[in-house]
C-alpha positions in Angstrom: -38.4 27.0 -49.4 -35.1 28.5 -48.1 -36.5 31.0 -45.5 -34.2 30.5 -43.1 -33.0 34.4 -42.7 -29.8 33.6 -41.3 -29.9 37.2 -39.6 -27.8 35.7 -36.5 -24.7 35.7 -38.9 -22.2 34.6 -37.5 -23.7 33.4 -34.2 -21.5 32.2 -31.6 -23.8 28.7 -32.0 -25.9 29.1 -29.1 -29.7 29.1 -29.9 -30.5 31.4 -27.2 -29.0 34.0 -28.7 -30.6 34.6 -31.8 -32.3 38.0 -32.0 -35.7 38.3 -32.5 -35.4 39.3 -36.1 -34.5 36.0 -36.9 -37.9 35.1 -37.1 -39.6 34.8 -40.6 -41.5 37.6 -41.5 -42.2 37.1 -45.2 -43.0 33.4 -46.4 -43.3 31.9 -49.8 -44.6 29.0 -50.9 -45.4 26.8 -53.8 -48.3 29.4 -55.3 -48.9 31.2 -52.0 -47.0 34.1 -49.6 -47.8 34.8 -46.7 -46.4 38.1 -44.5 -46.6 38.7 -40.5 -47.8 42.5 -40.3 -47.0 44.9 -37.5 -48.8 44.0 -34.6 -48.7 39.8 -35.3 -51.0 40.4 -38.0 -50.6 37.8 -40.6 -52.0 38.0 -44.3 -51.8 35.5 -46.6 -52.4 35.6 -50.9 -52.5 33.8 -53.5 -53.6 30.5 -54.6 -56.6 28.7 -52.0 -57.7 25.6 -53.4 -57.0 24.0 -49.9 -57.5 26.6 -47.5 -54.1 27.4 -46.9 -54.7 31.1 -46.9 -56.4 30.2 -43.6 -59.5 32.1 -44.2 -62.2 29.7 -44.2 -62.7 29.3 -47.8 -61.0 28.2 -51.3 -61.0 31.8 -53.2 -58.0 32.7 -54.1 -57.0 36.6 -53.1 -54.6 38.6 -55.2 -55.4 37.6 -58.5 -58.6 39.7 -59.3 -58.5 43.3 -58.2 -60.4 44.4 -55.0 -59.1 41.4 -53.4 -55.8 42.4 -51.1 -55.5 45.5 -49.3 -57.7 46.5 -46.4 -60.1 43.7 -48.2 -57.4 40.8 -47.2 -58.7 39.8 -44.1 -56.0 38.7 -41.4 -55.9 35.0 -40.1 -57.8 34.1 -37.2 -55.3 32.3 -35.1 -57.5 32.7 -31.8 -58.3 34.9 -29.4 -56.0 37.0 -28.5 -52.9 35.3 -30.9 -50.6 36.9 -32.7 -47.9 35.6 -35.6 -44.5 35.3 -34.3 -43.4 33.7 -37.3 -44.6 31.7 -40.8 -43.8 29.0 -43.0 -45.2 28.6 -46.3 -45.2 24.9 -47.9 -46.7 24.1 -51.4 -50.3 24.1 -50.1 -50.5 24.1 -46.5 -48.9 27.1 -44.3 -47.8 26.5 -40.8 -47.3 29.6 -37.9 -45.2 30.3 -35.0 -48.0 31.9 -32.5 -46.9 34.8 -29.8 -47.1 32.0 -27.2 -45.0 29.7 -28.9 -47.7 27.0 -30.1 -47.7 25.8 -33.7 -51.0 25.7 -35.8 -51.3 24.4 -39.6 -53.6 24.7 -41.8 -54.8 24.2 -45.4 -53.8 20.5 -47.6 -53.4 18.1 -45.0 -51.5 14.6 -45.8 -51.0 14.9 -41.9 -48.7 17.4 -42.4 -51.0 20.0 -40.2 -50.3 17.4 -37.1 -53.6 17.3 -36.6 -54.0 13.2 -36.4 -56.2 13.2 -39.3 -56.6 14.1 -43.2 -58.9 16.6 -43.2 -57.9 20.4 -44.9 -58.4 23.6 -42.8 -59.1 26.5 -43.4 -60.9 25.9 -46.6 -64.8 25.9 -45.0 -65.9 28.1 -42.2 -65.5 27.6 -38.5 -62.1 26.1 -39.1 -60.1 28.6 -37.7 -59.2 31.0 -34.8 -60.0 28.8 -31.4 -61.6 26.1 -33.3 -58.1 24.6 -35.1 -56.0 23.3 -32.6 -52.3 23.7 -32.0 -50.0 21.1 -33.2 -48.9 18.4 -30.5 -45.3 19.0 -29.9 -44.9 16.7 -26.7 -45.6 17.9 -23.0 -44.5 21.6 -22.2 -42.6 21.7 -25.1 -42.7 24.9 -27.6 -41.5 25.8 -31.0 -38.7 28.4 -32.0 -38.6 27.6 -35.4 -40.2 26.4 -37.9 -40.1 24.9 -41.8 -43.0 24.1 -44.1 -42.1 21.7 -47.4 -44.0 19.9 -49.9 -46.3 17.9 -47.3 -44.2 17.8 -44.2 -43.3 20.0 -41.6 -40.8 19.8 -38.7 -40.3 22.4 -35.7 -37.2 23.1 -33.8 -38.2 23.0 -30.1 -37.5 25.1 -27.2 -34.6 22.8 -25.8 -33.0 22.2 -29.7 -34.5 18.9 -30.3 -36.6 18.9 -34.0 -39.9 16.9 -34.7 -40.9 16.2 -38.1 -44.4 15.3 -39.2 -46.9 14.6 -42.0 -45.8 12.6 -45.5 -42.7 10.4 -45.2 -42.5 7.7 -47.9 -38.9 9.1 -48.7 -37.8 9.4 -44.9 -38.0 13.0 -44.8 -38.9 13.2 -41.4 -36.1 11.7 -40.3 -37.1 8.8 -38.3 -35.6 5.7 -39.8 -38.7 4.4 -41.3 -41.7 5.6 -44.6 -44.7 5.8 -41.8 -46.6 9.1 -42.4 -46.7 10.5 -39.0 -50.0 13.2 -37.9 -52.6 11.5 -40.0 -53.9 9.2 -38.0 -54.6 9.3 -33.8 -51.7 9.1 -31.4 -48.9 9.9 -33.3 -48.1 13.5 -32.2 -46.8 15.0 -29.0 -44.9 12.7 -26.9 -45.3 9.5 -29.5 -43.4 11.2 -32.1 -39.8 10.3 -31.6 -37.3 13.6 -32.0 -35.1 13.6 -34.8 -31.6 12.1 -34.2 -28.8 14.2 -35.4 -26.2 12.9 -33.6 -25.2 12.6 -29.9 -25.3 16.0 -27.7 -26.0 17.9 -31.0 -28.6 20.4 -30.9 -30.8 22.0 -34.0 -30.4 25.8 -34.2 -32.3 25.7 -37.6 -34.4 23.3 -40.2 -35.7 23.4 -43.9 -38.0 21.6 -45.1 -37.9 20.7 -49.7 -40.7 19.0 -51.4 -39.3 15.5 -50.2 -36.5 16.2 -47.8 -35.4 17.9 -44.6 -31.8 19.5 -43.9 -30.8 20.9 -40.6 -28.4 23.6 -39.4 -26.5 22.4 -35.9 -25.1 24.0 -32.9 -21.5 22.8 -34.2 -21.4 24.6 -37.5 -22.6 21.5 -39.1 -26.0 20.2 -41.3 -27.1 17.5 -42.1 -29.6 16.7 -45.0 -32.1 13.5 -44.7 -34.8 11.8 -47.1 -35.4 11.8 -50.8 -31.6 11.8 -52.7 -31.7 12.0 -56.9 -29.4 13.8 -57.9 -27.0 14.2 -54.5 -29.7 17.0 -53.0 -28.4 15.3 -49.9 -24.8 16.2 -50.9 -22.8 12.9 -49.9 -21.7 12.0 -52.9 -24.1 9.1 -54.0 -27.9 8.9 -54.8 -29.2 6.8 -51.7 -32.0 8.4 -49.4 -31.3 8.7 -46.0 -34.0 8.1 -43.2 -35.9 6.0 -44.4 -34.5 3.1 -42.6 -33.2 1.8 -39.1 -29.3 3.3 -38.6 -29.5 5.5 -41.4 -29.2 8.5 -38.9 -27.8 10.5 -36.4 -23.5 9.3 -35.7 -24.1 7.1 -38.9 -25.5 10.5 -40.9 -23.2 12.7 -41.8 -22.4 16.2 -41.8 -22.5 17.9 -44.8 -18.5 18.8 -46.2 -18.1 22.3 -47.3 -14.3 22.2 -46.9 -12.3 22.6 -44.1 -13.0 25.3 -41.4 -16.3 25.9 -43.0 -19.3 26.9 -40.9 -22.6 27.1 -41.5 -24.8 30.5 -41.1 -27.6 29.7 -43.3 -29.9 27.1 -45.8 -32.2 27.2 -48.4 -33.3 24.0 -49.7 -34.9 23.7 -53.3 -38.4 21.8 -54.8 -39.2 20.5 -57.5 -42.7 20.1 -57.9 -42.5 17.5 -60.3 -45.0 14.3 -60.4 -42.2 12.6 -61.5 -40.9 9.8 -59.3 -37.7 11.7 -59.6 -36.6 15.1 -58.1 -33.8 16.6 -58.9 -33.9 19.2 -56.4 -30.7 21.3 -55.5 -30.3 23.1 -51.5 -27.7 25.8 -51.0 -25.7 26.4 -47.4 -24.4 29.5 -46.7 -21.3 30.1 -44.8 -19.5 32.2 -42.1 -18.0 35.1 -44.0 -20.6 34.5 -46.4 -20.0 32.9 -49.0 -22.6 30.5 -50.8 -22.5 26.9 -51.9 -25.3 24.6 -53.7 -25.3 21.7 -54.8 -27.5 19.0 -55.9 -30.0 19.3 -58.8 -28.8 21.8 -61.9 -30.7 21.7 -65.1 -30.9 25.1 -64.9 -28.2 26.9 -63.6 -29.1 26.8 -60.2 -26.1 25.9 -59.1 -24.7 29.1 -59.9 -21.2 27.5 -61.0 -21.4 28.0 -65.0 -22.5 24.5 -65.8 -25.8 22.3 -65.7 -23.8 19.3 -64.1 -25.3 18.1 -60.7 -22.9 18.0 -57.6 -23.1 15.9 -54.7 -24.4 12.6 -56.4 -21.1 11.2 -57.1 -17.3 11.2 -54.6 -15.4 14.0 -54.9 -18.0 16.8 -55.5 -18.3 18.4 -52.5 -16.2 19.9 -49.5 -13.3 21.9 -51.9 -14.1 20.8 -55.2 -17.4 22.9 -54.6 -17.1 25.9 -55.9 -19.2 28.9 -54.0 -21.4 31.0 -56.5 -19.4 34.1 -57.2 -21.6 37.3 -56.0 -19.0 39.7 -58.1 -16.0 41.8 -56.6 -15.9 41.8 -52.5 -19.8 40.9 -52.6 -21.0 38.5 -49.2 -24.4 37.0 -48.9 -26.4 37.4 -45.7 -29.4 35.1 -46.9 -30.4 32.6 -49.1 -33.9 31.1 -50.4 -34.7 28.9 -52.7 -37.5 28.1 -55.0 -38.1 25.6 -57.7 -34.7 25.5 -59.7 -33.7 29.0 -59.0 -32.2 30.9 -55.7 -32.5 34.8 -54.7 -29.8 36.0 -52.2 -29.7 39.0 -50.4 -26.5 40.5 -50.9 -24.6 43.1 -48.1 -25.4 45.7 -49.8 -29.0 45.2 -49.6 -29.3 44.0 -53.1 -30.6 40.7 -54.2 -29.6 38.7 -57.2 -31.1 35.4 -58.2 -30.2 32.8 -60.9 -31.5 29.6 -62.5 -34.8 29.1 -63.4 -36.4 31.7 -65.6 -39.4 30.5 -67.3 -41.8 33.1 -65.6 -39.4 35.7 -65.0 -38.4 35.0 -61.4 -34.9 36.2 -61.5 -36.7 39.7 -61.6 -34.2 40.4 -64.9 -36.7 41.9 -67.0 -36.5 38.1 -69.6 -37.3 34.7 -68.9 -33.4 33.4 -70.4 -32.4 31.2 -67.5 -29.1 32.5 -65.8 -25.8 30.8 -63.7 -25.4 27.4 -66.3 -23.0 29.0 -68.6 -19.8 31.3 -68.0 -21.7 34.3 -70.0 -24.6 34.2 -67.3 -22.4 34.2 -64.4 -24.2 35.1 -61.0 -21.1 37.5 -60.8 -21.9 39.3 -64.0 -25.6 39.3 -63.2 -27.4 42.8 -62.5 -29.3 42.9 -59.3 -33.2 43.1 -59.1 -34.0 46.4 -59.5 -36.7 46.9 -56.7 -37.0 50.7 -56.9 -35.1 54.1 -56.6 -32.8 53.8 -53.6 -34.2 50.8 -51.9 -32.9 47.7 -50.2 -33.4 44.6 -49.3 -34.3 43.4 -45.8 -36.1 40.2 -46.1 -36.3 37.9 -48.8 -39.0 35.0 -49.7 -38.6 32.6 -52.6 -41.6 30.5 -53.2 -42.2 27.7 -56.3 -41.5 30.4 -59.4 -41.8 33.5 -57.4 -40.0 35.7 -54.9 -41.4 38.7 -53.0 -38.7 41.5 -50.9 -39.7 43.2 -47.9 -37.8 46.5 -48.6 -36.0 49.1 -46.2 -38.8 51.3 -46.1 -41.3 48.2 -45.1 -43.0 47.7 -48.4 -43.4 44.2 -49.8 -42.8 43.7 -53.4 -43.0 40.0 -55.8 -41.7 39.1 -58.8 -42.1 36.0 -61.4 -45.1 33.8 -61.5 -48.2 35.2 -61.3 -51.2 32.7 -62.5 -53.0 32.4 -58.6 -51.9 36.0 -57.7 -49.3 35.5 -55.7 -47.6 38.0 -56.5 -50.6 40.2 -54.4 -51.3 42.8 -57.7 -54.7 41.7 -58.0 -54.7 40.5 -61.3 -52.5 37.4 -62.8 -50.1 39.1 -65.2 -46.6 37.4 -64.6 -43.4 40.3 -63.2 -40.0 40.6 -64.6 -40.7 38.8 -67.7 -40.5 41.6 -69.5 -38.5 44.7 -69.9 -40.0 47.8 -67.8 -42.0 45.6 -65.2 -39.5 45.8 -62.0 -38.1 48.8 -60.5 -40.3 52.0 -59.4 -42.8 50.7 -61.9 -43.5 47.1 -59.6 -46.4 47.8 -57.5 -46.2 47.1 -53.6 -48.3 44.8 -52.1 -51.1 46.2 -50.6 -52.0 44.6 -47.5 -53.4 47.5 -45.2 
């Protein structure tokens, strides 16, 4: 979902030096959000048909009042655990634990690592000490971590990445369609580490609804499994990973141009049922500028048109235009959601563009924004997310984004039907004129 904060700017390359802020605070996902609270404490709302709010039950919390606030409980992640990080994927939620473990929980294709089908988090007793961590080999740990439409892959404590859960379109990045984490033996030291080339290490990951695209130590990313419409952004329409030689040397690098580095990824869904997916991803750059390519049927490209890039030669590296943010405007990050993108802006603003239906671009409409030169992203007004405030975090999930704001409130904008938006009731935000700003209520989560 494109929560890859990207706060190490322009990092010298070297995982170890990533602050701590680079971990996710704020998490979106298809209908759900999730948010790490001072303390490790991490509350989770919205829709629960599969447990992934981690509470040990299917209610769903935000959508009726009395539900969020002090009345949200916390999930249990064991005795003693706190939330270092969170990922949020379309119905399962994975977390970064303060002793570097990984647990998943909620719809499980195999995608909570678990060697088996079965949901957590949806019946009692599930939870806390009772769900076990996810296998990630012998004495490894997790720094990072990426949650997509049923897989989920963790950069490890010496830069490798593991990938596991669905993989018919080779999203996990291991030259074959075997699901991996559903059945017994297929996690910790069995499951092979993603190649992404000789000596290169994996500083970052995000995970789509059917593919996986990596940030490495070099500068570089790479983007592996399903490929309609060029989401993998080499210039033709043919996955990648699902077969023998398709990675590592033979992958390659995404071209932005020359010199280009990049800081930052935010990788798109579409939650379609449809065999195709014309999902779109977005890298940003050193200096920060923004590039996306892929999918575009609704502007989410941010270059005035609605025709895909990075299906056919000659698309990418320079003929890619980057999505103008208006006059001496950088980006810092970048998420993206289901046809639309928010970026957080160095002035602490956010703008987002593409997608509209439900009012996620927080523009006070539902007109769809960045396909045509007279809804330039450039032109575009910035959510307005109350009197004097900025932006510090940003979370886009399937058709709704939520802010964590300079004075550590949370607000969310756009869809609404399973509460995720956390205002106990299901009344869609930024639809409509006079919804955003001052009159947007924070989420209450104490």
């Amino acid at each position: 979902a494109g929560q890859d904060a990207s706060r190490d700017g322009a990092s010298s390359g070297d995982a170890a030096t990533l602050p701590a802020a680079a971990n996710v605070h704020l998490a979106a996902g298809g209908a759900h959000t999730c948010a790490i609270l001072t303390g490790g404490v991490l509350k989770c709302w919205g829709y629960n048909g599969y447990g992934q709010l981690g509470l040990g039950d299917t209610k769903t919390r935000g959508a009726v009042a009395g539900t969020m606030g002090a009345n949200l409980p916390a999930v249990s992640l064991g005795a003693g655990r706190s939330a270092v990080s969170v990922a949020v994927g379309d119905m399962f939620t994975c977390a970064i634990l303060d002793n570097a473990q990984v647990k998943c929980w909620g719809y499980n294709f195999g995608q909570l690592g678990l060697g088996d089908t079965q949901n957590r988090g949806d019946a009692p007793g599930e939870m806390g000490d009772a769900l076990p961590a996810v296998d990630l080999g012998a004495g490894r740990t997790a720094k990072s971590i990426t949650a997509g439409g049923t897989h989920a892959c963790a950069v490890l404590d010496d830069g490798s990445l593991k990938c596991w859960g669905y993989n018919a379109f080779g999203q996990l990045g291991l030259g074959d369609s075997r699901t991996r984490g559903d059945g017994p033996g297929e996690m910790g030291n069995a499951l092979p580490v993603v190649d992404v080339g000789p000596g290169r290490r994996v500083l970052a990951v995000e995970a789509g609804w059917r593919r996986t695209c990596a940030r490495l130590d070099d500068g570089t990313a790479k983007c592996w499994g399903a490929n309609d419409g060029g989401t993998l952004g080499l210039g033709d329409s043919t996955s990648r990973g699902m077969f023998a030689g398709q990675m590592g040397a033979a992958l390659p690098t995404l071209d932005f141009g020359p010199g280009a580095r990049v800081v930052g990824l935010g990788v798109g869904h579409y939650t379609s049922t449809a065999l195709i997916d014309f999902s779109h991803a977005c890298a940003l750059l050193e200096g920060g500028a923004l590039k996306c390519w892929g999918g575009n049927y609704a502007g989410e490209l941010g270059i005035g048109d609605l025709e895909r890039r990075g299906d056919a030669p000659g698309e990418m590296g320079s003929a890619l235009p980057p999505v103008g943010m208006g006059a001496g405007r950088t980006v810092l990050q970048i998420s993206s959601g289901e046809a639309f993108n928010c970026a957080r802006l160095d002035n602490g603003q956010v703008k987002c563009w593409g997608a509209n239906a439900s009012g996620q671009l927080g523009l006070g409409d539902t007109t769809n924004r960045g396909g045509s030169a007279a809804t330039a992203v450039a032109t575009l007004p910035p959510v307005d997310l109350g009197t004097g405030r900025t932006v510090t975090d940003l979370a886009v999930g399937g058709r709704h984004a939520c802010a964590r704001l300079d004075n550590d409130a949370i607000r969310c904008w756009g869809e609404n039907g399973d509460g995720e938006l956390g205002l106990g009731n299901t009344t869609n935000r930024g639809d409509a004129a006079g919804q955003l700003g001052d009159a947007l209520p924070v989420v209450s989560l104490q």
